[in-house]
C-alpha positions in Angstrom: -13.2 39.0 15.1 -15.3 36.9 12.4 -17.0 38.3 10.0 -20.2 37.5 8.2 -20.5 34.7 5.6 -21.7 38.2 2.9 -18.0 39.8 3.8 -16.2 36.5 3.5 -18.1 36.0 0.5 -17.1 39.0 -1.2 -13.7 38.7 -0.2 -13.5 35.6 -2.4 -15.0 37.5 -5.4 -12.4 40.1 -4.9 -9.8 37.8 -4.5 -10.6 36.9 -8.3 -11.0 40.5 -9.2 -7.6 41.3 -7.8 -5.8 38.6 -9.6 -7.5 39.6 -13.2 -6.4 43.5 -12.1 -2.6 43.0 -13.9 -1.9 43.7 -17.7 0.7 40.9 -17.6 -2.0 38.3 -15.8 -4.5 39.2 -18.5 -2.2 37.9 -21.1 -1.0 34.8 -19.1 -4.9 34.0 -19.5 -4.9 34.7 -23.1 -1.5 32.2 -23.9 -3.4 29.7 -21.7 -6.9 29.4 -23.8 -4.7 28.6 -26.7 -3.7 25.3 -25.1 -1.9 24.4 -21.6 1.8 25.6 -21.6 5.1 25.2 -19.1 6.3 28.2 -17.4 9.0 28.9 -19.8 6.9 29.2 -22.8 4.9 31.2 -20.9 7.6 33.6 -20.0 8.7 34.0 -23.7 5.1 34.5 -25.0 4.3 37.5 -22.5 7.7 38.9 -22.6 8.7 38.4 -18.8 11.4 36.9 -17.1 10.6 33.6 -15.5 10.6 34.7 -12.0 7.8 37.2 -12.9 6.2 35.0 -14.9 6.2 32.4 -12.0 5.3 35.3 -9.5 1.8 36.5 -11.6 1.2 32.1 -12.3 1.0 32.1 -8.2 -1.6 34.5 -8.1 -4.1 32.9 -10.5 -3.5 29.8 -9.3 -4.4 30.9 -5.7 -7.6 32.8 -7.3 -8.3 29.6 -9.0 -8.5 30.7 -12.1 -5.2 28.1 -13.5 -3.9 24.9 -11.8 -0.9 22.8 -12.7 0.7 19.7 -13.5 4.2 18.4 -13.3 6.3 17.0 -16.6 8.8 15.8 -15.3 11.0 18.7 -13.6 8.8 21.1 -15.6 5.5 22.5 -14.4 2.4 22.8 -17.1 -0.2 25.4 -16.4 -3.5 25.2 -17.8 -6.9 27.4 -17.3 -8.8 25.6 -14.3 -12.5 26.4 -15.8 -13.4 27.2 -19.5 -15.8 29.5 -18.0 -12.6 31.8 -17.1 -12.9 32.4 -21.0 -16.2 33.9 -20.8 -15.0 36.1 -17.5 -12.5 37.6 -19.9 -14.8 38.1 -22.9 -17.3 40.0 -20.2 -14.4 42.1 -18.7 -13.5 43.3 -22.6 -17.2 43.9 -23.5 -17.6 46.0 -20.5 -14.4 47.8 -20.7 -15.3 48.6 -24.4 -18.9 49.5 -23.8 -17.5 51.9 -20.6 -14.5 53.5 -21.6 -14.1 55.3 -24.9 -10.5 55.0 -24.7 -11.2 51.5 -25.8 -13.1 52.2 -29.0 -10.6 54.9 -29.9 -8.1 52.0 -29.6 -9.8 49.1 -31.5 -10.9 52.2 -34.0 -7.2 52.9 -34.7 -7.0 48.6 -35.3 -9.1 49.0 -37.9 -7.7 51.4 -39.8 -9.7 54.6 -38.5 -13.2 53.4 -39.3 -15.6 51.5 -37.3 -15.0 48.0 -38.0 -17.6 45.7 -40.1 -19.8 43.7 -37.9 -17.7 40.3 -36.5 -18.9 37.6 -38.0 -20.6 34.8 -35.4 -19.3 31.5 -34.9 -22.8 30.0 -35.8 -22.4 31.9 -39.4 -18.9 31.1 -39.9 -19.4 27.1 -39.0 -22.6 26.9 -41.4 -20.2 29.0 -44.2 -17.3 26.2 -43.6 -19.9 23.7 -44.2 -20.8 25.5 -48.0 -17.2 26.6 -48.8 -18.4 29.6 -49.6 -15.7 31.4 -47.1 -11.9 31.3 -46.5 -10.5 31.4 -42.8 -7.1 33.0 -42.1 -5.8 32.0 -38.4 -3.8 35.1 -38.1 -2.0 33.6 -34.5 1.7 32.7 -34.3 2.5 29.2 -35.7 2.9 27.4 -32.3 -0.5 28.4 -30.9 -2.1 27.1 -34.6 -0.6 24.1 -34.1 -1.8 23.9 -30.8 -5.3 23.7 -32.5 -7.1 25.5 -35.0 -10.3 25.7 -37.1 -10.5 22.7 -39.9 -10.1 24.3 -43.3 -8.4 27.7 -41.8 -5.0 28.8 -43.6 -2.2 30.2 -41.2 -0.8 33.4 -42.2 1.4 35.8 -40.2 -0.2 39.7 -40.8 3.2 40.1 -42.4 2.9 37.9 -44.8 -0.7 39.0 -46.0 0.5 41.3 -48.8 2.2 37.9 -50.0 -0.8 36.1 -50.1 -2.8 38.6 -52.2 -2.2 38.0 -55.4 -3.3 34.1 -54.6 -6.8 36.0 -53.4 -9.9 36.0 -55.9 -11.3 39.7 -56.1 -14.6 38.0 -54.7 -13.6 36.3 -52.1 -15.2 36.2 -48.2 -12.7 36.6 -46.0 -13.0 35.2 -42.2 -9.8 36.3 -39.8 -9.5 34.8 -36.1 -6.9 34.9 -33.7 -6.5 34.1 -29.3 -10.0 35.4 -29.0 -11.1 38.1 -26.0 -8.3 40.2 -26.1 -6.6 39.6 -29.3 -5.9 42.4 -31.8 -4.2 40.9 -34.7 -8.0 40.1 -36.4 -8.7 43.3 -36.0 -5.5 44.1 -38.3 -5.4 42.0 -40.2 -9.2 42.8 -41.8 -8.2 46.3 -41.6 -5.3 44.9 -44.6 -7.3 43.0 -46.3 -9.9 45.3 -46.7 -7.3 48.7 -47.8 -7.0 46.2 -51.0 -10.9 45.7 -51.1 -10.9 42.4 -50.1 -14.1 41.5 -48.4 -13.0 40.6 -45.0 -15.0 40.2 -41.3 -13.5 38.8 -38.0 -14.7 36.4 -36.1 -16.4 37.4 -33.2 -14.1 35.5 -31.0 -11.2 33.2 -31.5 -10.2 29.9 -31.5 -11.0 29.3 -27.4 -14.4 30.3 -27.5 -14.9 28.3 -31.0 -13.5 25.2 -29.3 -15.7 25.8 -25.8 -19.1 25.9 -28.2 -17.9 22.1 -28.7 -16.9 23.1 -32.3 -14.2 20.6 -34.0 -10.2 21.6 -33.8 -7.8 20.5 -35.9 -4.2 20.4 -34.0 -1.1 20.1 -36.0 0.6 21.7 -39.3 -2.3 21.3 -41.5 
C-alpha cells in the first residue's frame, strides 16, 4: 500500500528526529563540530566502546546527518552539513526555553545564580580586534589544536586557580568551549567570577564561530 508524498515526507523528518533522540548520538555530533575524527577517537571522547560507537555512527550516517571517508584501513567521520550545528543549537534553546529542568541544571553550572548574559560572537570579534578582552578556550587540548580562536589561551578548568595570579583585577574575561551543548564555559565563568574576575561566555563555541566564516587558528599556539 503506498502512501502519500506528506507521510513519506514526514517519515524522512522523523528519521532525523529519531537519530538526534540518543544522549550518546548528541555527543558524537558535538566531538564532530570540533573537527572530523576516526572511529576510535570517537569512542574514547564519548566514553563508549567501539562497537557502540560504530552502532550510534550508522544511525547518523543513514539520517544524513555525518558521512565518511576511508584513511587507509581507518574510517574518518565528519558532520555532512554545517547546518546540523544550528539543528543542535535549536534543539538546546528549545529544550531550555521548555523544560525547567534545564535551567535548574545550567543554574547549578553557574554557581547557583543566573548566569551573566553570553557574550555574542559579533562583540567578542570587534573586542579581539581592540585587545581590550582575553579569551580562554576552556576545551581539551586535542580539540584546541584542532582549531581555535586567534589570540585565545588554552586552559583546562583545572588549571584556572593556576592562572589567577597571572590575571589583572580588571580584566574582561571571554570563556568558549564545543559550543551547543557544552558546559565547561559555563564553569569555568562561574570560577572566574567566585574570585571577582569579570568573566562572560561566549554565546556559542568554536563551531558556530568558525560557521559565521570567522578565522581559526589550528595548532599549539
Amino acid at each position: 500500500m503506498s502512501i502519500s508524498p506528506k507521510a513519506a515526507l514526514l517519515e524522512e523528518f522523523a528519521l532525523v528526529a529519531r537519530a538526534l533522540s540518543a544522549p550518546s548520538r548528541l555527543s558524537l555530533l558535538e566531538q564532530l563540530a570540533q573537527g572530523e575524527r576516526g572511529v576510535e577517537a570517537l569512542a574514547a571522547k564519548t566514553d563508549l566502546t567501539i562497537a557502540n560507537c560504530s552502532q550510534h555512527l550508522q544511525q547518523l550516517r543513514r539520517a544524513g546527518l555525518v558521512s565518511s571517508r576511508r584513511d587507509g584501513k581507518a574510517v574518518i567521520y565528519r558532520l555532512t552539513d554545517a547546518k546540523t550545528i544550528e539543528l543542535m543549537s535549536l534543539l538546546g534553546i528549545v529544550a531550555e526555553r521548555s523544560l525547567a529542568q534545564v535551567e535548574r541544571i545550567l543554574r547549578g553550572l553557574s554557581g547557583g545564580n543566573d548566569a551573566p548574559e553570553p557574550v555574542s560572537r559579533a562583540e567578542l570579534a570587534a573586542r579581539l580586534a581592540e585587545g581590550s578582552v582575553t579569551v580562554l578556550d576552556v576545551r581539551p587540548a586535542d580539540e584546541y589544536i584542532l582549531g581555535h580562536i586567534p589570540g585565545a589561551l588554552n586552559v583546562k578548568l583545572a588549571e584556572l586557580d593556576q592562572i589567577l595570579p597571572a590575571i589583572e583585577p580588571d580584566a574582561d574575561i571571554v570563556a568558549y568551549c564545543r559550543g551547543p551543548y557544552c558546559v565547561l564555559a559555563y564553569q569555568a565563568v562561574a570560577i572566574l567570577r567566585r574570585h571577582d574576575i569579570k568573566a562572560r561566555r561566549l554565546d556559542g563555541g568554536l563551531p558556530e564561530w568558525r560557521e559565521e566564516g570567522r578565522a581559526v587558528l589550528a595548532g599549539a599556539s
